[in-house]
Steps between C-alpha positions, in 0.01 A plus 500: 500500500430220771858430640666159415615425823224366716689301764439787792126445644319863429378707812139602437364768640137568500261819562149514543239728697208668399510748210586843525792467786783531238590104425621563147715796615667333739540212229651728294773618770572159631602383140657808477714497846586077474680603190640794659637270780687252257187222499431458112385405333156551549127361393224747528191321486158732485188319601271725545290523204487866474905487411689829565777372642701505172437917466620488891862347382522712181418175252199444276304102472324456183356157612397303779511161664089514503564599092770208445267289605190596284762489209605150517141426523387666242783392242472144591156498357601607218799247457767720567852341685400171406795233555553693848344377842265728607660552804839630357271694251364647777826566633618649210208761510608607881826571414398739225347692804843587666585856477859497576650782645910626650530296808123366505232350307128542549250264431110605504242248587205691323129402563422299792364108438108504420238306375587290221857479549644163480677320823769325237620876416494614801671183674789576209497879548597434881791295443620661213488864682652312789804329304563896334505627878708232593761632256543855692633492851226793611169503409294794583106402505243842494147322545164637463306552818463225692697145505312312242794566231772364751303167549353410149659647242922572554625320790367371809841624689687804624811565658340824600130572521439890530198617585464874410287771701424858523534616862145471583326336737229340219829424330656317760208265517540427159835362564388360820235285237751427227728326765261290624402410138861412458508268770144338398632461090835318672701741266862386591696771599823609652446853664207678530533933488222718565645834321320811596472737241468818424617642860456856591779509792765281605280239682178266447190736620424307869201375381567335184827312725275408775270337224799292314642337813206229431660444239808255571738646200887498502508867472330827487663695276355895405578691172460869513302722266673633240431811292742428215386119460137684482627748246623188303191288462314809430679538190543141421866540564732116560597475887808505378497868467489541874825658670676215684506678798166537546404394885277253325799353326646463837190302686442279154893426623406431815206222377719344321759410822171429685461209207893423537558678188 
């Protein structure tokens, strides 16, 4: 249920990085650990259009934002919610999409704009999806690869931009890439994280931190490797099924004080 009170300004917190470096786990855990921490409640928003971020926190989405969208289309050709403004039609639709959950919500975004969508929808699907994360005082954002999601579909702010990498070298200049992009797309921010994941040992290989000081982030933060959040997603299992004190628990902890959390 989107809360009532939306007088507090929400805290959004947005991951991106290339795919395959474990953005939707950690997702999964930061939802999971903001709650954990007293900060609730919480909007999980999935924009990657491949959504498994709901199986990550143990809830099911039947429909999309992408899907909302083709709906209201569809059914206003045929006549359907006449005597309502498209807009609040429209509206309507996207709230239909929430899949509410103890403590959090989720919210999947579904297919990614294309040809032949219309710039009225999509112009109403921003500011509607940005007046239902206004209502939540954390937002948690997992995007697809890349930044174009950030900048032309949900919002073109974050209080926290993380960029997500496995601890290799080809890796790193991914992020190194992605932060320049961030800079070029004037994405207003707050901090910006680099979080290294996937860490065999208690440090950044050399290497990889030798190739991230060109970056000019906030933080560094590394997140070990961890065999029961493996065993997890190789049965499909919620994050929420990992033991709380898990070292990986600890660092995701230890990101969240690095975003004053």
């Amino acid at each position: 249920m989107i809360p009532e009170d939306r007088s507090l300004m929400s805290h959004i917190i947005a991951i991106t990085g290339k795919g395959g470096v474990g953005k939707t786990s950690l997702a999964s855990l930061l939802v999971r650990r903001l709650i954990a921490r007293g900060r609730k409640p919480v909007l999980a928003v999935d924009a990657d259009p491949n959504s498994c971020l709901d199986a990550a926190l143990g809830v099911k989405a039947d429909r999309s934002i992408g899907g909302a969208r083709e709906e209201a289309g569809e059914e206003a050709k045929k006549g359907l919610g006449a005597g309502i403004a498209k807009q609040d039609f429209l509206r309507m639709k996207i709230a239909e999409c929430l899949v509410e959950s103890t403590d959090f919500d989720y919210l999947a975004m579904g297919r990614p704009e294309g040809p032949g969508c219309y710039c009225y929808a999509n112009n109403v699907l921003r500011q509607a999806i940005g007046e239902i994360s206004s209502a939540y005082p954390y937002v948690v954002i997992d995007n697809e690869a890349g930044l174009e999601n950030l900048s032309r579909r949900l919002t073109a702010k974050a209080d926290a931009l993380l960029l997500v990498t496995d601890p290799t070298r080809v890796g790193a200049e991914t992020v190194a890439r992605l932060a320049e992009l961030s800079r070029e797309m004037e994405i207003e921010r707050g901090k910006l994280i680099i979080v290294v994941n996937r860490v065999r040992g208690k440090d950044v290989p050399p290497a990889v931190a030798e190739q991230l000081t060109s970056v000019n982030a906030d933080s560094v933060v590394a997140l070990p490797w961890d065999e029961e959040l493996a065993g997890l997603s190789e049965v499909g299992s919620p994050i929420s099924a990992l033991d709380a004190a898990s070292p990986l628990v600890a660092a995701v902890d230890s990101l969240l004080r690095a975003m004053g959390l």
